[in-house]
Phi, psi and omega in degrees: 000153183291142162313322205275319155313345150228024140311319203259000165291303153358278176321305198314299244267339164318325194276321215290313184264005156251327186296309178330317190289314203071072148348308184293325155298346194266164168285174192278334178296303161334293235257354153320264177338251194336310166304329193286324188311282185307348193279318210293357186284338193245003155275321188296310203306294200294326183294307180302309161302309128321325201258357173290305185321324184260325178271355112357313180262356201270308204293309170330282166359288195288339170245023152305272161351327163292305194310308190268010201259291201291349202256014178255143124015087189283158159292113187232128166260123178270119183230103185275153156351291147339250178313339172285115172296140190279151192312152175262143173285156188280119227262155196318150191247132181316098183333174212231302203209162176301146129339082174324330233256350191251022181270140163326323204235024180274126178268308192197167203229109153291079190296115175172318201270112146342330190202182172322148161233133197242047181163138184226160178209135172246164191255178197276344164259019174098356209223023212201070202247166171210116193243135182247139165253171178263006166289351224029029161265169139235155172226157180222122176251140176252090204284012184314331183225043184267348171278351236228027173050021179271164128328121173252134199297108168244206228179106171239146175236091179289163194238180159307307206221172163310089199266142199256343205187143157216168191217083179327089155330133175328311193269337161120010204242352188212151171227139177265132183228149175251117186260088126027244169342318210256324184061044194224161169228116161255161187235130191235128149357105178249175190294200213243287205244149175293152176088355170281158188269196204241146159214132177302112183239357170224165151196155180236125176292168155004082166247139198264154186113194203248080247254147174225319184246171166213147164195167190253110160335136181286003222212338184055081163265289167190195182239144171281155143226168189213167166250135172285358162295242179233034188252164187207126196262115164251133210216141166280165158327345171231013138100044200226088162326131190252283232188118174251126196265118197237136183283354159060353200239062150092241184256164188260155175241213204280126191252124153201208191219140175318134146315299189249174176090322178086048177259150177257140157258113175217150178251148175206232183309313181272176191261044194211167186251142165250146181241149154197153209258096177303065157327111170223153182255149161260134162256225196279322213231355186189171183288150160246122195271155211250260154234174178253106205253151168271113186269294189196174171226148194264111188216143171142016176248154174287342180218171153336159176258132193282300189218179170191143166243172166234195189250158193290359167248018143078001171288336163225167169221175195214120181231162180226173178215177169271004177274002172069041127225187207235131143244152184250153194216145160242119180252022051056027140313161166260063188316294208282048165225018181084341198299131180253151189315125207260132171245165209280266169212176196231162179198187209222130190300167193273313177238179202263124163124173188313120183247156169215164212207154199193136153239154178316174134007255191284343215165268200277030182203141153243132173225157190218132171229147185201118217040294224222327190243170189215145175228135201251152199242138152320102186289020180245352203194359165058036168266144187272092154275346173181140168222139136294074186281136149075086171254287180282161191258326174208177223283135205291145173244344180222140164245170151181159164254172205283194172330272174262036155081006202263347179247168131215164192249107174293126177231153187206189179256034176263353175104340201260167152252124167270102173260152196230159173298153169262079174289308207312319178314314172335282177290323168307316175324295236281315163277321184303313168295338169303281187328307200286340188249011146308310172262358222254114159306303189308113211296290196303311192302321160299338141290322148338278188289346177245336147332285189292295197311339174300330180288310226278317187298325186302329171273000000 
């Protein structure tokens, strides 16, 4: 509406409100009180009204402005071939972690898996590794000469499904894969030479749980699978359940089996490893399997366990937990007489988070990685003897060492197997070879012992 319609509403509406009052009846104070009302009522109005007035000229304005912006010329800037500077590349982005390959003590690289590889198993005589990915392979490489600047030869078995866990046969010829997906263990053949194919000569069906490890005795008796909850399956080699074990602890963490003895081992919720001892009688014509006896527990950490090893004579272990240390145990006891494990020495992980843990061979050497690095310990004595930084681009999933203690092997989610030197094994030979030739009568043997330390400063 126009200013001047509501100066006459105004009016209207003033007069309209003295007639009601009667104006003529009220006394002069009344009609004071009464004027002071109506004045403040057409000052609140005029304020109001102003103030329409003024967001009106503001809006006017702003779509002059629109109007003459669009009624302006656009700028289009032309750009030839010629006259156009050429694109800059974009620039590199920093690695994440060093290049392995400049590492001292990095030796050889296993290439081939598509995704994680989320188990590795090495056989007993060295010449062997077999690793599953979440690519749905497994491979079996033939590392006999992986020190030796050669190509290393493999062996691929593709699957159906996603395999979580393999296992190397005693003799080197077969491998156990654990199928998840499948709720299956299959077991397969391997060829003569790398590159032949694998053939499937078992499964084991419908195993009930969630399925997690698999292994083979080390002794070729019989196989383990564990669940994650807390069963654990003993199967003769041809897939004729012995015995179901339950682990008593909420859920299972890392489940295996001893080198030697036949112990099953597993970690879990609680904060200790349980062992038992998988008993067999021999008869006339085969082992009989006999029982599953409870041997001893590796105890003394505050929280759960991440990982545990053995020693390749099954006489010491290694546990790491989430209370953030390491124990070394001599399990060489007289477990079926109750005798409990002594432990060695203890330390304390480098970082914070999910550990994974390998002790050598002979012992005398522990490495533990936690993400990406790695740190190796004296076992006698929890001295910090080598560390390994930026080994994997991402976080390491598996360690182990080789036979004879002298590589270790790394898996990570980088796709890769990595291998590295054991200076720490080394430099332990290296004392052990002091000592003997301290006392050592014998001429050769003492050229023998100043022989291997020469090799070995020489590595």
């Amino acid at each position: 509406c126009s200013y001047r319609t509501f100066n006459f509403l105004l009016c209207i509406e003033v007069k309209s409100q003295f007639k009601q009052l009667k104006m003529e009846e009220v006394t002069g104070t009344q009609q004071v009180l009464i004027f002071g009302i109506i004045s403040s009522i057409l000052v609140s109005v005029i304020l109001s009204f102003v103030y329409w007035l003024k967001s009106q000229s503001a809006d006017e304005s702003e779509d002059k402005q629109s109007e003459e912006d669009e009624q302006k010329p656009q700028k289009v800037e032309l750009k030839t071939a010629k006259k156009s500077a050429p694109a800059k590349a974009a620039p590199k982005k920093a690695p994440r972690r060093a290049a392995p390959t400049s590492h001292p003590l990095y030796i050889n690289m296993l290439r081939g898996h598509s995704d994680t590889i989320t188990d590795m198993d090495l056989d007993q005589s060295g010449k062997l590794l077999a690793t599953a990915s979440a690519d749905g392979t497994v491979r079996t490489w033939f590392i006999k000469d992986m020190d030796k600047g050669k190509d290393i030869k493999y062996t691929r078995i593709p699957l159906d499904t996603i395999p979580a866990s393999v296992s190397i046969s005693p003799d080197g010829k077969a491998v156990a894969v654990l199928l998840p997906g499948n709720n299956a263990v299959e077991i397969y053949r391997l060829g003569k030479k790398a590159g032949d194919d694998a053939t499937c000569v078992l499964t084991i069906n419908n195993i009930k749980g969630d399925l997690k490890d698999v292994a083979i005795s080390p002794t070729g008796r019989f196989i383990m699978v564990s669940t994650v909850a807390t069963t654990v399956y003993i199967y003769t080699l041809k897939g004729e359940l012995l015995h179901v074990l339950d682990t008593a602890q909420i859920n299972n963490g890392q489940v295996s089996i001893s080198p030697c003895n036949d112990m099953v081992a597993a970690s879990g919720f609680t904060p200790e490893v349980h062992l038992w001892a998988v008993q067999f009688g021999k008869s006339a014509t085969s082992n009989v399997f006999q029982q599953v006896r409870e041997a001893m527990d590796l105890s003394g950490h505050k929280s759960g366990i991440y990982s545990f090893s053995f020693s390749g004579d099954t006489r010491r272990a290694v546990t790491v937990s989430k209370d953030g240390t390491w124990r070394v145990f001599n399990i060489d006891v007289s477990w079926h007489l109750k005798e409990d494990p002594k432990l060695i020495c203890c330390g304390t992980v480098a970082e914070d988070g999910p550990a994974q843990v390998a002790m050598s061979q002979d012992g005398r050497v522990v490495a533990i990685a936690t993400d990406v690095n790695i740190n190796v310990y004296n076992a006698d004595t929890a001295e910090l003897m080598d560390t390994l930084e930026a080994v994997h681009s991402d976080a390491i999933t598996g360690i182990s060492f080789s036979d004879t203690g002298k590589f270790l092997f790394t898996s990570g989610n980088d796709k890769s197997v990595r291998v590295w030197l054991n200076r720490a094994g080394i430099v332990r030979d290296v004392e052990t070879w002091t000592e003997s030739l301290k006392v050592a009568t014998n001429t050769s043997h003492k050229e023998r012992l100043k022989q291997q330390m020469a090799e070995a400063r020489h590595n």
